[in-house]
C-alpha positions in Angstrom: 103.3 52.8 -94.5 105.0 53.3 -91.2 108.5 54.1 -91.2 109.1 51.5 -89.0 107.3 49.0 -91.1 109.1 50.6 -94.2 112.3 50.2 -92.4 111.9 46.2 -92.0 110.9 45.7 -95.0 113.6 47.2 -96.5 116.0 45.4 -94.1 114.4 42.1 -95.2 114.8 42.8 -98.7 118.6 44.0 -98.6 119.5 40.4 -98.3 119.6 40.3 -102.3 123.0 40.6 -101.7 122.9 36.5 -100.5 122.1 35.6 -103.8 125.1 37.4 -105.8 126.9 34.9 -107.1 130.0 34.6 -105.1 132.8 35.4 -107.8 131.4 38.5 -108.4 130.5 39.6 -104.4 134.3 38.7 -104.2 135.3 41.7 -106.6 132.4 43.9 -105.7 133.2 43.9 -102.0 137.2 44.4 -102.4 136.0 47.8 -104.6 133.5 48.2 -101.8 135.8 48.0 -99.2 138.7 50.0 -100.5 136.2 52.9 -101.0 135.2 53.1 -97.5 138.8 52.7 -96.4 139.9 55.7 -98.4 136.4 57.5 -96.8 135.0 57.8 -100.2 131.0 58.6 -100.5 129.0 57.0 -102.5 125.8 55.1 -103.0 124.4 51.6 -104.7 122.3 52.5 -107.4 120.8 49.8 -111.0 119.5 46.6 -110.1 120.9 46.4 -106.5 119.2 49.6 -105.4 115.7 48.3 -106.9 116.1 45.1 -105.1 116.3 46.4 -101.7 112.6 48.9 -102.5 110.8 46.1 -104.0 112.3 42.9 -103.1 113.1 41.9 -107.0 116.5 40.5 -107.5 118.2 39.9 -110.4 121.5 39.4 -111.6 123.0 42.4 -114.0 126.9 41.1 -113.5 127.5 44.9 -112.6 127.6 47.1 -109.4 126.6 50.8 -110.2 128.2 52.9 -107.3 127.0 56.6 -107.1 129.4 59.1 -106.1 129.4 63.2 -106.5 132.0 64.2 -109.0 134.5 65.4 -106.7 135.0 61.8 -105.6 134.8 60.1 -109.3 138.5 60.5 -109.4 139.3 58.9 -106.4 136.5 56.4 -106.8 138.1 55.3 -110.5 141.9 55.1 -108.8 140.0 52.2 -106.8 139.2 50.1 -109.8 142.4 50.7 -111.2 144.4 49.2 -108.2 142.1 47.0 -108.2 142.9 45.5 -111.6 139.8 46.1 -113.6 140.4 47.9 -116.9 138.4 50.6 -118.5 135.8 49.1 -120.4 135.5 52.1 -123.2 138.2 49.6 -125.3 136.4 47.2 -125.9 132.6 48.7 -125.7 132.8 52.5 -126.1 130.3 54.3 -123.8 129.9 58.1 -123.2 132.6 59.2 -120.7 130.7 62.4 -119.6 128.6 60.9 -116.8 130.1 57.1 -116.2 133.1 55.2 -116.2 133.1 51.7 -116.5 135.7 49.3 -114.7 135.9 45.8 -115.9 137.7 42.4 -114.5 137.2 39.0 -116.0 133.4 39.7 -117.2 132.5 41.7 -114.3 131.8 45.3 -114.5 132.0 47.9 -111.9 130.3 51.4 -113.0 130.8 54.7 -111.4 128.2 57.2 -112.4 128.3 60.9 -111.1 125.9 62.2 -113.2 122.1 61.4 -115.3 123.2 59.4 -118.8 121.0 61.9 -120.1 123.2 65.0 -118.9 120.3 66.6 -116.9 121.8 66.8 -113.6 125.2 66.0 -111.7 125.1 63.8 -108.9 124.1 65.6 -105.3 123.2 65.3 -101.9 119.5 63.7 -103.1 121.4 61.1 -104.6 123.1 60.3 -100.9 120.4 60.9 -98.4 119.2 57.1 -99.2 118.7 54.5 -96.6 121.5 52.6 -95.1 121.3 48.4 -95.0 123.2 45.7 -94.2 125.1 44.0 -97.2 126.7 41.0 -96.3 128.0 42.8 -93.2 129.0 46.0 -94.0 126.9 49.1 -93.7 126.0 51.0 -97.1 124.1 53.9 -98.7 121.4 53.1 -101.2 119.7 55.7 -103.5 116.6 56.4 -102.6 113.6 55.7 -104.4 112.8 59.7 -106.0 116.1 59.7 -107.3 116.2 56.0 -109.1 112.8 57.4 -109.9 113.8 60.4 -111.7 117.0 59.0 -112.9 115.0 55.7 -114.9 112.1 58.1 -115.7 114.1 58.9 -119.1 115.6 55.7 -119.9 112.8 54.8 -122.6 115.0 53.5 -125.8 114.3 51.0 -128.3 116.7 48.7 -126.9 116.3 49.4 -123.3 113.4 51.0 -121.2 113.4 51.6 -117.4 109.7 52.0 -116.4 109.5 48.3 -115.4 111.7 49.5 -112.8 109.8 52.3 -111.7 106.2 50.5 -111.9 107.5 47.7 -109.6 109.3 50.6 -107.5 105.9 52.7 -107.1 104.3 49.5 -105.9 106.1 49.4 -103.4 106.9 53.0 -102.5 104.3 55.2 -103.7 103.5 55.9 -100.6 106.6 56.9 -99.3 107.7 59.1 -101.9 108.8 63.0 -101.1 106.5 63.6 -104.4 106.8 67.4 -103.7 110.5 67.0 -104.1 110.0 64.9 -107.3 107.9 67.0 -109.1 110.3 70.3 -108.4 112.9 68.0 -109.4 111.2 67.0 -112.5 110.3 70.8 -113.7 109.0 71.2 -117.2 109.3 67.3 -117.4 106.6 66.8 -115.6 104.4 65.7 -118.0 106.8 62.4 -118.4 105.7 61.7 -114.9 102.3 61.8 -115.5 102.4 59.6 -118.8 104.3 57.0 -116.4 101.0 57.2 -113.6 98.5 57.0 -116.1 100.5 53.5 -117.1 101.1 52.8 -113.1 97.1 53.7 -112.4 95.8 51.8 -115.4 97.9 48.4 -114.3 97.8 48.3 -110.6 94.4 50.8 -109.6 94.5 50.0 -106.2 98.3 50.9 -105.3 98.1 54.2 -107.3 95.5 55.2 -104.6 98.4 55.5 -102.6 99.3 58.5 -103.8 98.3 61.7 -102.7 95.2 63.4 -104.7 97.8 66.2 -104.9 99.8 64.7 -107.1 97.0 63.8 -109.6 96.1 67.5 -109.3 99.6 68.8 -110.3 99.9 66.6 -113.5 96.6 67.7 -114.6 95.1 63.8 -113.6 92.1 63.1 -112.4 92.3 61.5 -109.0 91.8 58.1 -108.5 89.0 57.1 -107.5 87.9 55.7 -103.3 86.6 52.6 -104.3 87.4 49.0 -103.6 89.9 48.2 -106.7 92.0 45.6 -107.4 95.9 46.2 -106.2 97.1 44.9 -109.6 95.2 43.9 -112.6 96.6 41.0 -113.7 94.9 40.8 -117.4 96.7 44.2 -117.9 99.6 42.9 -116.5 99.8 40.0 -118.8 99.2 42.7 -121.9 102.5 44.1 -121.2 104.3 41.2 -120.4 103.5 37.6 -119.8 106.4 37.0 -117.4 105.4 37.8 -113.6 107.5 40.8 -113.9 105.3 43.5 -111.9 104.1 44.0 -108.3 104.6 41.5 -105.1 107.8 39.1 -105.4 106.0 35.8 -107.3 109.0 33.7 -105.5 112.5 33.5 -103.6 115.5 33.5 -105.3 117.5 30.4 -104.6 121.2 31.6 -103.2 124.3 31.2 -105.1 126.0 28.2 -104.3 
């Protein structure tokens, strides 16, 4: 896709924001705001982040922000002045890559690290595109690293490849797949168990992606032929809910 293309619709689909319930946009833009006034660095990542890719919004009641760990400190002071109390009291979570801010149901997370301990938070993580939230001017992640990031989240209660299949529909093409595949290492072959999933549901998008990707996981490439973009009866294997590929309809805006 053109960058200029990939640009719009980006900017088009950063108006998920619109349709955060008010209550919560109130909380999430004083913690917002605060974070830029003290020139703190960080980045929207979770639901928020997938939203502005692919155009899929829903409602998590939480705002992951993204920041290297020499800023989690200063990030954390925020919530606190902020009024939102640690979280670990009343649901215990591991403190080694998140901390978790909570005020009257909402929950503000700060992550500066993988929940997997792979990797601390770097520059990857910040070199996102910039878009319009309700006014103000903010870093996303970009796609590799919400890539590599949900690529291990596979758990009996929660698994993060929904995510990724709806992200590669909509990004395959954009990808810095060299970058993600030294990021990736000897994990690797995770990727490829993730395409063969991606090619098998939606053929026609995983043409998108270069033949030399296919080659470097050992996959054979996909084929030139005239195939549909998703495969709706494989779709519907997975899940009968409309939950993969172009936005099946607009979100109404909070009131």
């Amino acid at each position: 896709m053109p960058p200029a293309r990939r640009d719009d619709r980006i900017r088009r689909w950063s108006k998920w924001s619109n349709f955060e319930p008010q209550d919560q946009w109130d909380l999430y833009l004083k913690v917002i705001d605060e974070a830029c006034a003290r020139g703190i660095e960080f980045a929207l990542g979770g639901a928020f982040a997938v939203a502005t890719y692919t155009g899929h919004w829903r409602n998590t009641k939480d705002l992951d922000l993204y920041v290297r760990p020499s800023g989690r400190e200063q990030l954390i002071q925020v919530l606190t002045a902020l009024g939102l109390k640690d979280y670990y009291d009343e649901k215990p979570y591991d403190r080694w890559w998140i901390y978790r801010g909570c005020k009257q149901g909402t929950i503000v997370d700060i992550i500066w690290a993988m929940a997997n301990h792979r990797r601390q938070i770097d520059g990857l993580w910040m070199s996102g595109p910039t878009v319009d939230v309700r006014g103000r001017q903010l870093k996303v992640l970009p796609a590799e690293a919400l890539i590599w990031d949900k690529l291990y989240i596979v758990q009996r209660e929660r698994c993060d490849w929904p995510d990724i299949l709806n992200l590669l529909y909509h990004a395959a093409a954009d990808l810095d797949w060299y970058g993600l595949l030294q990021r990736l290492g000897d994990d690797q072959p995770l990727l490829a168990g993730l395409l063969n999933l991606f090619r098998w549901v939606a053929p026609g998008r995983a043409q998108t992606i270069p033949s030399s990707v296919w080659a470097a996981l050992a996959l054979p490439p996909m084929p030139r032929a005239p195939l549909p973009e998703i495969d709706r009866r494989r779709a519907a294997l997975l899940d009968r809910r409309p939950w993969f590929g172009p936005k099946q309809e607009e979100p109404q805006p909070a009131d």
